[in-house]
PDB file of N, CA, C, O and CB in Angstrom:
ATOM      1  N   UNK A   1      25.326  -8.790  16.464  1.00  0.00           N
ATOM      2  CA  UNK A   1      25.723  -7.620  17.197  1.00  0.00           C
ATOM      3  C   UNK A   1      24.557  -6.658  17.346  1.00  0.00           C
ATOM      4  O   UNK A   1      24.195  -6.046  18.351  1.00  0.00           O
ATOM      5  CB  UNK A   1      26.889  -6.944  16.515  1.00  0.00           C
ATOM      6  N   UNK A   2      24.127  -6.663  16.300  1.00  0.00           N
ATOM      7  CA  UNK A   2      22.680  -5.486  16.301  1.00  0.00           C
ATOM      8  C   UNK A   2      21.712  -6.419  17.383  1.00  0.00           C
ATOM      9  O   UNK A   2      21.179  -5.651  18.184  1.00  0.00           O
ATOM     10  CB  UNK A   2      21.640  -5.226  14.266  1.00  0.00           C
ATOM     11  N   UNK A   3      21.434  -7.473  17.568  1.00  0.00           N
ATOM     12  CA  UNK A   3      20.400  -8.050  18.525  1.00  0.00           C
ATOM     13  C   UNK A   3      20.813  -7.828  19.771  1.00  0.00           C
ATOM     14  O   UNK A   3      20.063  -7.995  20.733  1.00  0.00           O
ATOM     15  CB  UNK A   3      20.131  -9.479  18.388  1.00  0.00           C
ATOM     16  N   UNK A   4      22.064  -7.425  19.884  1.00  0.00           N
ATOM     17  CA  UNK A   4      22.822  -7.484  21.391  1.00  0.00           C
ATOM     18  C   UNK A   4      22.336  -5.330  22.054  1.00  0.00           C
ATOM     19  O   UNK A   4      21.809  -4.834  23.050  1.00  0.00           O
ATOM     20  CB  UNK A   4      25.429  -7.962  20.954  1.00  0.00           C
ATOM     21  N   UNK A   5      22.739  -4.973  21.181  1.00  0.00           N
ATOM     22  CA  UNK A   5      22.409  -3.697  21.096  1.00  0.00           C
ATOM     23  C   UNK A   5      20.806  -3.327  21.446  1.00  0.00           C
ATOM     24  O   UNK A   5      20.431  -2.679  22.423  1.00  0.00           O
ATOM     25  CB  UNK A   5      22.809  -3.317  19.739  1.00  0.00           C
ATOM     26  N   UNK A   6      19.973  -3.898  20.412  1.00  0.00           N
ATOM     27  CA  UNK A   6      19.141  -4.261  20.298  1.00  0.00           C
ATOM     28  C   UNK A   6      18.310  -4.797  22.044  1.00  0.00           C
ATOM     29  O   UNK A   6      17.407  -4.225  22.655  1.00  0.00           O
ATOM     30  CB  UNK A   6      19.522  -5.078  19.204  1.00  0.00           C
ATOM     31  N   UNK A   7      18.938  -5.844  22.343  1.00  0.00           N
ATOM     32  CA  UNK A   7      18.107  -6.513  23.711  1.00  0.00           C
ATOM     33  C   UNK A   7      18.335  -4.990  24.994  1.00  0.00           C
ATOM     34  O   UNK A   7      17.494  -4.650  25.826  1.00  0.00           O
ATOM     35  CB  UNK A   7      19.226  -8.520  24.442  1.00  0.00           C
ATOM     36  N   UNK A   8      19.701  -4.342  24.764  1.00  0.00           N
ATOM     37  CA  UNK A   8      19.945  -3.515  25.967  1.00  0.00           C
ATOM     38  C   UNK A   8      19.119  -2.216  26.010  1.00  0.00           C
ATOM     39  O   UNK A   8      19.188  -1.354  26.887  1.00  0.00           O
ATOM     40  CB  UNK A   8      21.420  -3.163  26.045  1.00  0.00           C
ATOM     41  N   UNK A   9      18.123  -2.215  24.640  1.00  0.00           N
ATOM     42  CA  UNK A   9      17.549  -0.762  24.581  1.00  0.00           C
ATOM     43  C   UNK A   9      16.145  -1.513  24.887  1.00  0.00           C
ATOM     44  O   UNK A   9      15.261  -0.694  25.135  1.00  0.00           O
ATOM     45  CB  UNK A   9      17.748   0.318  22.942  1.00  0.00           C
ATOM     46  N   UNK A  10      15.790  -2.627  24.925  1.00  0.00           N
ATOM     47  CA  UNK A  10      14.334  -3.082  25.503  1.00  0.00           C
ATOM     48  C   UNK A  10      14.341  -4.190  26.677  1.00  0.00           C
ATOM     49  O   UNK A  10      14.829  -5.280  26.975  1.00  0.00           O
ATOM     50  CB  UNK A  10      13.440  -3.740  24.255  1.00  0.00           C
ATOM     51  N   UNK A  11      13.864  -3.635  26.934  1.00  0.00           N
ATOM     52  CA  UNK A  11      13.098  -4.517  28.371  1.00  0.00           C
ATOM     53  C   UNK A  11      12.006  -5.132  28.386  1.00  0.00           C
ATOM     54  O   UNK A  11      11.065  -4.341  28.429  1.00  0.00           O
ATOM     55  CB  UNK A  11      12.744  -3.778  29.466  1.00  0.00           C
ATOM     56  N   UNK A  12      11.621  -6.478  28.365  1.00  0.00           N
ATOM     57  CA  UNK A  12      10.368  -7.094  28.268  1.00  0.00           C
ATOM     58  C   UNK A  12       9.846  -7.783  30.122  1.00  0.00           C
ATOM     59  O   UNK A  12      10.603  -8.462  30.816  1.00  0.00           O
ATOM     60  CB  UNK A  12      10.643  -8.454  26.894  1.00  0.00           C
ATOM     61  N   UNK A  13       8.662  -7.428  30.462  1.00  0.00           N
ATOM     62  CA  UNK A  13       8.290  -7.417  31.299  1.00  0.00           C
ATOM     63  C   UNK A  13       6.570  -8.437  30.766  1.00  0.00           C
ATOM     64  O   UNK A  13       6.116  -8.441  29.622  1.00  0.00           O
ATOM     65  CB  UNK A  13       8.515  -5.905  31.830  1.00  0.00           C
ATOM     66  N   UNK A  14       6.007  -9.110  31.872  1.00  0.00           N
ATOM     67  CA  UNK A  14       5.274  -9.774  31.434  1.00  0.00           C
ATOM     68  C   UNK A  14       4.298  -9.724  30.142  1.00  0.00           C
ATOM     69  O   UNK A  14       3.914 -10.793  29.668  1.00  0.00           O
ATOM     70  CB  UNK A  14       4.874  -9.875  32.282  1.00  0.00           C
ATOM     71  N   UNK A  15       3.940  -8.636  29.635  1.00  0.00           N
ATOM     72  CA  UNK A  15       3.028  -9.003  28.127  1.00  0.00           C
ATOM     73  C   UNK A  15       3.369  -7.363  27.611  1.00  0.00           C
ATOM     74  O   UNK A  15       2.529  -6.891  26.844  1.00  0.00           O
ATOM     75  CB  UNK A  15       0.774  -9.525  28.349  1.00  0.00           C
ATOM     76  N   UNK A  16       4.130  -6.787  27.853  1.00  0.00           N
ATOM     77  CA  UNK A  16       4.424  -5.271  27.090  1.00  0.00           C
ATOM     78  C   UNK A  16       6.282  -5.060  26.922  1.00  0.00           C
ATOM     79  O   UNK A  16       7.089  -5.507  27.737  1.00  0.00           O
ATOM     80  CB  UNK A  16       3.641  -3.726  28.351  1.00  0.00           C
ATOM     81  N   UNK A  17       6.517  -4.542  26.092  1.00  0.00           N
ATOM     82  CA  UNK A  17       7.677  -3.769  26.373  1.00  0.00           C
ATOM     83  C   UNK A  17       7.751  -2.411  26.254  1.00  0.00           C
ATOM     84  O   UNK A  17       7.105  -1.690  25.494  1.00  0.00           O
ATOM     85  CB  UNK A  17       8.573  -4.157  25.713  1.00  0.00           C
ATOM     86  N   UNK A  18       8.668  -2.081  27.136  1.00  0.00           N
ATOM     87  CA  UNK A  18       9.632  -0.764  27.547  1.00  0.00           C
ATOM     88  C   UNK A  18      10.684  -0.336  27.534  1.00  0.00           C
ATOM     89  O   UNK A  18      11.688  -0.631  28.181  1.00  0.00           O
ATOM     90  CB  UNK A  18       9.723  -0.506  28.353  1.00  0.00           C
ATOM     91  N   UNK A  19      10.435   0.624  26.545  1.00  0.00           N
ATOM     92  CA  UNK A  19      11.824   0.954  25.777  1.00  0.00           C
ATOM     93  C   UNK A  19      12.399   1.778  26.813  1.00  0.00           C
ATOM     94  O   UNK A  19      11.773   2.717  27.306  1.00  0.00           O
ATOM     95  CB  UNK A  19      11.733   1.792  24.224  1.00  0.00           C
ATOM     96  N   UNK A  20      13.793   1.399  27.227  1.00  0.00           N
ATOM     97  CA  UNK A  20      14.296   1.661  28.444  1.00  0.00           C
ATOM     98  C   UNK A  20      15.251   3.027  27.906  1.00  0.00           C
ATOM     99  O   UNK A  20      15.312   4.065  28.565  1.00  0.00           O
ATOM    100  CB  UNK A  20      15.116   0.235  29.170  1.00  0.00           C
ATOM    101  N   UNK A  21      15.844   2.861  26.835  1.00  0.00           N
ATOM    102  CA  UNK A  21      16.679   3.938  26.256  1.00  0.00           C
ATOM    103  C   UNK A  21      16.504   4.160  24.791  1.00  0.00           C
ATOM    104  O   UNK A  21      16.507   3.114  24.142  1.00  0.00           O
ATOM    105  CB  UNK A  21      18.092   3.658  26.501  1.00  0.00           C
ATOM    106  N   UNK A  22      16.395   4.955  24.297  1.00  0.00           N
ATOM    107  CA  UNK A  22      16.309   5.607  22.680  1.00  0.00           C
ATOM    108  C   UNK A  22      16.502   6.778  22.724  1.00  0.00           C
ATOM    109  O   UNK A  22      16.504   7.523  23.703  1.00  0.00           O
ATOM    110  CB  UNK A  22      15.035   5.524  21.870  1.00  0.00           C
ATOM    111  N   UNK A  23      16.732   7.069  21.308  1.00  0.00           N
ATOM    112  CA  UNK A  23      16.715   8.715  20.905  1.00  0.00           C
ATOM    113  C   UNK A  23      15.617   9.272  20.023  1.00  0.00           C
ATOM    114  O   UNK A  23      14.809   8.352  19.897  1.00  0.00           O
ATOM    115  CB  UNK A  23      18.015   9.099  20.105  1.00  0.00           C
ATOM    116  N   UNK A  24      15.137  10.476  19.261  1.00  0.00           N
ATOM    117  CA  UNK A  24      14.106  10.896  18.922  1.00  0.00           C
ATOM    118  C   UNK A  24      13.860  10.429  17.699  1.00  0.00           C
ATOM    119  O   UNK A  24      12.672  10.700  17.517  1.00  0.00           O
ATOM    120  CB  UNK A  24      14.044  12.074  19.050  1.00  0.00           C
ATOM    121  N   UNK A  25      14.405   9.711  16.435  1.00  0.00           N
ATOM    122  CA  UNK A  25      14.441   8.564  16.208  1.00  0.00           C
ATOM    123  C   UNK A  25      13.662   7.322  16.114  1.00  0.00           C
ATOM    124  O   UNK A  25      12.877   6.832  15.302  1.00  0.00           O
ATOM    125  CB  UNK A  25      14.985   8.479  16.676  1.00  0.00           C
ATOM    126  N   UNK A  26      14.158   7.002  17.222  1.00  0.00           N
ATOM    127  CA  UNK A  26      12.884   5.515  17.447  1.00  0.00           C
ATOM    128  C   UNK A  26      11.588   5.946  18.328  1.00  0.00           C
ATOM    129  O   UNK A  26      10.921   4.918  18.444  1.00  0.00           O
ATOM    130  CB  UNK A  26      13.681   3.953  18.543  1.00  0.00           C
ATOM    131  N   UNK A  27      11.129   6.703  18.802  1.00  0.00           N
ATOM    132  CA  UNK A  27      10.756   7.834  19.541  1.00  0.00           C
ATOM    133  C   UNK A  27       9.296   7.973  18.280  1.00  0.00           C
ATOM    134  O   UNK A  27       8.179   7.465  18.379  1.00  0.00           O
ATOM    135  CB  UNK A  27      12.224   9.304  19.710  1.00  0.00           C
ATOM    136  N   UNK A  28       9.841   8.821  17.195  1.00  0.00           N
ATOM    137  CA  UNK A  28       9.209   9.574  16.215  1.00  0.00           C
ATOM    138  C   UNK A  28       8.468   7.918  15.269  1.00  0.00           C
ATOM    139  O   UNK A  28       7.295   7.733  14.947  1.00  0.00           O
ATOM    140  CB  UNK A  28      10.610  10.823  15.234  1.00  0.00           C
ATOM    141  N   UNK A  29       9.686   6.964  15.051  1.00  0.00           N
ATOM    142  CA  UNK A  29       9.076   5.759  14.545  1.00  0.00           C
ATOM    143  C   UNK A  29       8.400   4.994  14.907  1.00  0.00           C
ATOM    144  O   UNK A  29       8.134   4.202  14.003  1.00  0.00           O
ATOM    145  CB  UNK A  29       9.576   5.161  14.265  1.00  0.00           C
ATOM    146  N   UNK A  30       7.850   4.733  15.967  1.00  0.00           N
ATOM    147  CA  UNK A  30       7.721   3.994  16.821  1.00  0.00           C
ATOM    148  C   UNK A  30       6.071   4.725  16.721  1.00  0.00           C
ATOM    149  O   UNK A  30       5.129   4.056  16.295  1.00  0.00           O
ATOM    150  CB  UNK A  30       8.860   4.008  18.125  1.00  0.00           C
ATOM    151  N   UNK A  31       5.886   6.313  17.221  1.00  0.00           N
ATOM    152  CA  UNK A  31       4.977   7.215  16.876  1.00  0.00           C
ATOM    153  C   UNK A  31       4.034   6.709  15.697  1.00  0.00           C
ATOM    154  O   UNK A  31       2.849   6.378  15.717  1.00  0.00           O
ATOM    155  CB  UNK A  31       5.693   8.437  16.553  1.00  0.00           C
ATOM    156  N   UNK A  32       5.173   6.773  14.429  1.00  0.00           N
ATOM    157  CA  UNK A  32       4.269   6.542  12.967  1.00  0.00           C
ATOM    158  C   UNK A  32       3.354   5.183  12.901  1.00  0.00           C
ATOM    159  O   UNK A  32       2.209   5.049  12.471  1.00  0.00           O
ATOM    160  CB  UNK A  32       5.399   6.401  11.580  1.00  0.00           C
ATOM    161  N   UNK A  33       4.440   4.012  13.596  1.00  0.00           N
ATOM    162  CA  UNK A  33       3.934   2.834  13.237  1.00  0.00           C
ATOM    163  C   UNK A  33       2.387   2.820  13.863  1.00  0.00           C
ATOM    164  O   UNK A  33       1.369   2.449  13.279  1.00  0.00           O
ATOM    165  CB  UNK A  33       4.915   1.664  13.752  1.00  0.00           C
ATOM    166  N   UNK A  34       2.497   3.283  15.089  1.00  0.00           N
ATOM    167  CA  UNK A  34       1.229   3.216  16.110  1.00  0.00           C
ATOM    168  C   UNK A  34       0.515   3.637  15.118  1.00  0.00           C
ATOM    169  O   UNK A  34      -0.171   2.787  14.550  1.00  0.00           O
ATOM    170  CB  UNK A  34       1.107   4.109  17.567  1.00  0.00           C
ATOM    171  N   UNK A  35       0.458   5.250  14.551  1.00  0.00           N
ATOM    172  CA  UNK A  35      -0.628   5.660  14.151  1.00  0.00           C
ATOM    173  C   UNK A  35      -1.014   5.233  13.001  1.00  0.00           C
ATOM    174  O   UNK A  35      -2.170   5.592  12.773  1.00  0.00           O
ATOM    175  CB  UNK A  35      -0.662   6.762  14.184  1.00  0.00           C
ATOM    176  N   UNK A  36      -0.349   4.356  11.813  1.00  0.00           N
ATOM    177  CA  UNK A  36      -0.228   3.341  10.564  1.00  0.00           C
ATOM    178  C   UNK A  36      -1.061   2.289  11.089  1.00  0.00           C
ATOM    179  O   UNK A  36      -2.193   2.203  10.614  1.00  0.00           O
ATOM    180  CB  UNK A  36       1.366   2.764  10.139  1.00  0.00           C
ATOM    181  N   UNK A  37      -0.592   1.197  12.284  1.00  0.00           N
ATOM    182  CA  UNK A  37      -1.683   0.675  12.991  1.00  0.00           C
ATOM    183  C   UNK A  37      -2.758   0.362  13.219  1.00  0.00           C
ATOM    184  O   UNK A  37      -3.466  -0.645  13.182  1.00  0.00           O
ATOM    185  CB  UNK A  37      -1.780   0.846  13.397  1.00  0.00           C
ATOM    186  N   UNK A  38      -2.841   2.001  13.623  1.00  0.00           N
ATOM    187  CA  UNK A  38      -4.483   2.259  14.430  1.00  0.00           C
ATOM    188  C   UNK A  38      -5.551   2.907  12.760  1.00  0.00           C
ATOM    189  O   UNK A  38      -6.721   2.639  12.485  1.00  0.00           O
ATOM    190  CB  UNK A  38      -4.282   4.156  16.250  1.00  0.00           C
ATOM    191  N   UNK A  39      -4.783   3.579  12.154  1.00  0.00           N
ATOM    192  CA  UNK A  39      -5.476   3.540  10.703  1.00  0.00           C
ATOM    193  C   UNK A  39      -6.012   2.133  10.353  1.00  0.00           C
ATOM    194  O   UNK A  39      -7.173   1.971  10.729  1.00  0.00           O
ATOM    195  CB  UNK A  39      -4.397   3.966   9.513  1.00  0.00           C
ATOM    196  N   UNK A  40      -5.409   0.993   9.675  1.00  0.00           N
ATOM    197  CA  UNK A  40      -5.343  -0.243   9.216  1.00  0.00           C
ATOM    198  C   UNK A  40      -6.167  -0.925  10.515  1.00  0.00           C
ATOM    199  O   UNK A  40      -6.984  -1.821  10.304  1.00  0.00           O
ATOM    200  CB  UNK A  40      -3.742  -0.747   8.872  1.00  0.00           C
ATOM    201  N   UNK A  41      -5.985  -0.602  11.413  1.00  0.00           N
ATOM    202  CA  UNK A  41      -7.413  -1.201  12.208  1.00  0.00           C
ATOM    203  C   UNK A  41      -8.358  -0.891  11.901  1.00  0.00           C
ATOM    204  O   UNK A  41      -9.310  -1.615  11.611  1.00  0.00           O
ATOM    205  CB  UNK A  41      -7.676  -1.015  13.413  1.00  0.00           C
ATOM    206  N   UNK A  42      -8.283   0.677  11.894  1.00  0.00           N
ATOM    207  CA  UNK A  42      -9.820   1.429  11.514  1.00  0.00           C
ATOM    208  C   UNK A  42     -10.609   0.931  10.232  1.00  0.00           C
ATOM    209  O   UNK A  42     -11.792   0.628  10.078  1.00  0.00           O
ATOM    210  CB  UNK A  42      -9.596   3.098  11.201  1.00  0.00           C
ATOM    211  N   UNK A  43      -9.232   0.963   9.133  1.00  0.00           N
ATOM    212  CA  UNK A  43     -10.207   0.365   8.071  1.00  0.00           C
ATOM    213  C   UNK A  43     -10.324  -0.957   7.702  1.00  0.00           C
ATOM    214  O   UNK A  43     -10.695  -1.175   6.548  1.00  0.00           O
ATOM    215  CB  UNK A  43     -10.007   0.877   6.956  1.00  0.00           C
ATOM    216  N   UNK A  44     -10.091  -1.880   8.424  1.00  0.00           N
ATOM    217  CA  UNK A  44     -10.599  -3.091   8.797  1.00  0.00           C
ATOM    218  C   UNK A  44     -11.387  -3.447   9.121  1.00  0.00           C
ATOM    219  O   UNK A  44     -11.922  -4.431   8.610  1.00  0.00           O
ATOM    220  CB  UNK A  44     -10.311  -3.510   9.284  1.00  0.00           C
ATOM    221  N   UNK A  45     -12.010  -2.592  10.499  1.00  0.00           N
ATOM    222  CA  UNK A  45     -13.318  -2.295  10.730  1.00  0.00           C
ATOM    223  C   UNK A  45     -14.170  -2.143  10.030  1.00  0.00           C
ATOM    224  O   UNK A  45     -15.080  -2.923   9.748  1.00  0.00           O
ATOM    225  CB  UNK A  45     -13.459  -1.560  11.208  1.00  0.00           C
ATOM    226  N   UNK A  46     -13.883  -0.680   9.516  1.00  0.00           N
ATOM    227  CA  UNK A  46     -14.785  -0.264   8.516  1.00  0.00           C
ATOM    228  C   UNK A  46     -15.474  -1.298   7.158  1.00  0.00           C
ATOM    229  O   UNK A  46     -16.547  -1.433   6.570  1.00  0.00           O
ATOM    230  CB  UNK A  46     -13.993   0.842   7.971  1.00  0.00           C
ATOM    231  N   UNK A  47     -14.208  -1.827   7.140  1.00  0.00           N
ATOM    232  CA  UNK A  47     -14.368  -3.020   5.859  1.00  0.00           C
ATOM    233  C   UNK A  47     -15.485  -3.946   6.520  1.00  0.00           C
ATOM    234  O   UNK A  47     -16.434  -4.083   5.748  1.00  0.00           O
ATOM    235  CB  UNK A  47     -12.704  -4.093   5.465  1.00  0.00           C
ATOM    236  N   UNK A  48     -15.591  -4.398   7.330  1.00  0.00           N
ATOM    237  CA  UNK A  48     -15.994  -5.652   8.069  1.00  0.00           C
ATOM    238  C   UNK A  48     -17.671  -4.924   7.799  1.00  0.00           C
ATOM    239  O   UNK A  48     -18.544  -5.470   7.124  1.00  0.00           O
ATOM    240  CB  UNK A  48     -15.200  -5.972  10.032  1.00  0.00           C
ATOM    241  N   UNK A  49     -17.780  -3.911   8.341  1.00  0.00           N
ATOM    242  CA  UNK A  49     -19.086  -3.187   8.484  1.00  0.00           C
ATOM    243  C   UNK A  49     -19.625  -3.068   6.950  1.00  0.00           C
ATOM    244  O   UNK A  49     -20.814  -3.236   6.677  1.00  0.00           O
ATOM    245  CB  UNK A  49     -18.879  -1.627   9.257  1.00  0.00           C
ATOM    246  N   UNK A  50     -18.779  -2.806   6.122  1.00  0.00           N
ATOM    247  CA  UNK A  50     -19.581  -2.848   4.672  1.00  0.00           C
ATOM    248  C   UNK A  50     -19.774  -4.222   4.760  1.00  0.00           C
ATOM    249  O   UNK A  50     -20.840  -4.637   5.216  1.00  0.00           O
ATOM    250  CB  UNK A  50     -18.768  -2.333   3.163  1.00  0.00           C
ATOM    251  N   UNK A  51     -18.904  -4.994   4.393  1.00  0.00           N
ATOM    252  CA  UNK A  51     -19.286  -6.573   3.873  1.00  0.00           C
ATOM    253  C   UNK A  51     -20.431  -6.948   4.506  1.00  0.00           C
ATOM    254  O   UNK A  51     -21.132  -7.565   3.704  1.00  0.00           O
ATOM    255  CB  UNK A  51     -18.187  -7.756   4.205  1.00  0.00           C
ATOM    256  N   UNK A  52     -21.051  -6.841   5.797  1.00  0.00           N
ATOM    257  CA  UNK A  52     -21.882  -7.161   6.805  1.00  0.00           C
ATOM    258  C   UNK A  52     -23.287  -6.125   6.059  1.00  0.00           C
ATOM    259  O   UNK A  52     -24.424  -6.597   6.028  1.00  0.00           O
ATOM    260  CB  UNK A  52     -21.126  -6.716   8.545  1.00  0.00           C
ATOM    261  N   UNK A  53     -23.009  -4.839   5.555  1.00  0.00           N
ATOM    262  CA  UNK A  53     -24.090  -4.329   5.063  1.00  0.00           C
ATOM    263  C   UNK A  53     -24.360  -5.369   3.897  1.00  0.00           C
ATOM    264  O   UNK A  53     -25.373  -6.040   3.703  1.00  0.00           O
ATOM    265  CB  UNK A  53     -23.914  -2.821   4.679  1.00  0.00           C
ATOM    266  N   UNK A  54     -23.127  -5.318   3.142  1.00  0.00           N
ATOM    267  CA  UNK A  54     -23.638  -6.400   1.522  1.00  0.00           C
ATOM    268  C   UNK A  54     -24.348  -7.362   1.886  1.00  0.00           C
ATOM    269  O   UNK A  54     -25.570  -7.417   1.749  1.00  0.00           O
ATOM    270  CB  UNK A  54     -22.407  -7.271   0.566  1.00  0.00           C
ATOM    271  N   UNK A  55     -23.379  -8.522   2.568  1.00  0.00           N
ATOM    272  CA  UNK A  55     -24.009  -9.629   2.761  1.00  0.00           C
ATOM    273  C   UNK A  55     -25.991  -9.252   3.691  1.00  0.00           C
ATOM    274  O   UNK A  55     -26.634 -10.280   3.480  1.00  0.00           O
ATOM    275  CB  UNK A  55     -22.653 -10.579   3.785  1.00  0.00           C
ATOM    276  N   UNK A  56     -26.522  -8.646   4.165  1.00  0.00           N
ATOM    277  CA  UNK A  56     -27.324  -8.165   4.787  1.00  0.00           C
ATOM    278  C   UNK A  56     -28.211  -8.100   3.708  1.00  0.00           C
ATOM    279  O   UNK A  56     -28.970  -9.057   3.554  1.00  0.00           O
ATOM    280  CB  UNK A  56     -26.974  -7.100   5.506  1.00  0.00           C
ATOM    281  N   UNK A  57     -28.279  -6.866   2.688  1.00  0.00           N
ATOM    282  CA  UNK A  57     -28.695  -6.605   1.342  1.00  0.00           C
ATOM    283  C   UNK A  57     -28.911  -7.438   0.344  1.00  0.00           C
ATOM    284  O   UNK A  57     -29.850  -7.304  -0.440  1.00  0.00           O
ATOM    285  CB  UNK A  57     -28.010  -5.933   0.882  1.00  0.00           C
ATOM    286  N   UNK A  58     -27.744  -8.708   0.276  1.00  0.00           N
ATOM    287  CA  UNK A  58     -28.339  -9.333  -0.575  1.00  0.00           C
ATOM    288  C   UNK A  58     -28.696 -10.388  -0.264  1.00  0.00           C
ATOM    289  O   UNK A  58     -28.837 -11.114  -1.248  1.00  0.00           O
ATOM    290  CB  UNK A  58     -27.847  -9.402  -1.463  1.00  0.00           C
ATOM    291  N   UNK A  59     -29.036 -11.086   1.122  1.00  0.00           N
ATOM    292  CA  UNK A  59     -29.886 -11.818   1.730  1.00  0.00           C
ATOM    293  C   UNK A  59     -31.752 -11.068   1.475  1.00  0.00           C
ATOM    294  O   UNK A  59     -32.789 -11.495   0.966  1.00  0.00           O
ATOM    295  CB  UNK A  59     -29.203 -11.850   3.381  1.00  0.00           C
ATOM    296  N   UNK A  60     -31.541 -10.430   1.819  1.00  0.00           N
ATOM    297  CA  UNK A  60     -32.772  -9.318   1.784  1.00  0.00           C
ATOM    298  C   UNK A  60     -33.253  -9.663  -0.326  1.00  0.00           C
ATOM    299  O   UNK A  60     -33.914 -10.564  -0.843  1.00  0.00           O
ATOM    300  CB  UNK A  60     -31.839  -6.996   2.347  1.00  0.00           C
ATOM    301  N   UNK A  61     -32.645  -8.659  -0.839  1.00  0.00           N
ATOM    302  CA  UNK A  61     -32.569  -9.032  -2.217  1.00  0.00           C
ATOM    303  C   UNK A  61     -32.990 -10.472  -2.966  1.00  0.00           C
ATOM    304  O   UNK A  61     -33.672 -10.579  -3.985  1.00  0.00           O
ATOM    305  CB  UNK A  61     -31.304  -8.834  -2.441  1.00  0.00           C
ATOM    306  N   UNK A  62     -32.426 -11.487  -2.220  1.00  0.00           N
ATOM    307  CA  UNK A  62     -32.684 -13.058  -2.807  1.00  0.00           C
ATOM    308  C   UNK A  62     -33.775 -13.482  -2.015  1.00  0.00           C
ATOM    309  O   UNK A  62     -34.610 -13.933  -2.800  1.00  0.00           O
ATOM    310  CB  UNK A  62     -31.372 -14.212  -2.634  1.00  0.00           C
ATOM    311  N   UNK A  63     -34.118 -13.550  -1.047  1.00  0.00           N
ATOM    312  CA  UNK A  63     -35.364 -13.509  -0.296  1.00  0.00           C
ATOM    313  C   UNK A  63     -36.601 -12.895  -0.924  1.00  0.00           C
ATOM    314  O   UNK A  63     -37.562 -13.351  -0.304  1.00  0.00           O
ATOM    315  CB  UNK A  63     -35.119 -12.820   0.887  1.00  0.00           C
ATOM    316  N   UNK A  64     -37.023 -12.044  -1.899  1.00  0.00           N
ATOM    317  CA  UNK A  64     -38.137 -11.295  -2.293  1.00  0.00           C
ATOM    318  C   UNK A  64     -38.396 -12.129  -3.338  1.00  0.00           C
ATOM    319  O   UNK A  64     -39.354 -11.910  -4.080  1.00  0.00           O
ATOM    320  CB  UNK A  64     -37.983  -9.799  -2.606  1.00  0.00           C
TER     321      UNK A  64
END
């Protein structure tokens, strides 16, 4: 029953969806997750960029 509910508040269109109806709610959640997201990307990144310094450093380091 919840999936039925569920399908009538989204609309899927070739590679995105659009939330056709909600309240402030899924609205505000929907908000958090993005910006939870885009954090956990960031420091993924960030991660990637240290390891790339280490590994860099101690190529350098074993080389001398």
């Amino acid at each position: 029953m919840c999936s039925v509910s569920l399908a009538r508040k989204i609309k899927t269109f070739a590679t995105k969806m659009v939330i056709t109806s909600g309240n402030d709610e899924d609205r505000g959640g929907q908000e958090k997750e993005s910006k939870e997201e885009s954090v956990l990307a960031m420091l993924g990144i960030i991660g990637t960029i240290l390891n790339l310094i280490v590994i860099i450093f101690v190529y350098i380091y074993t080389t001398l």
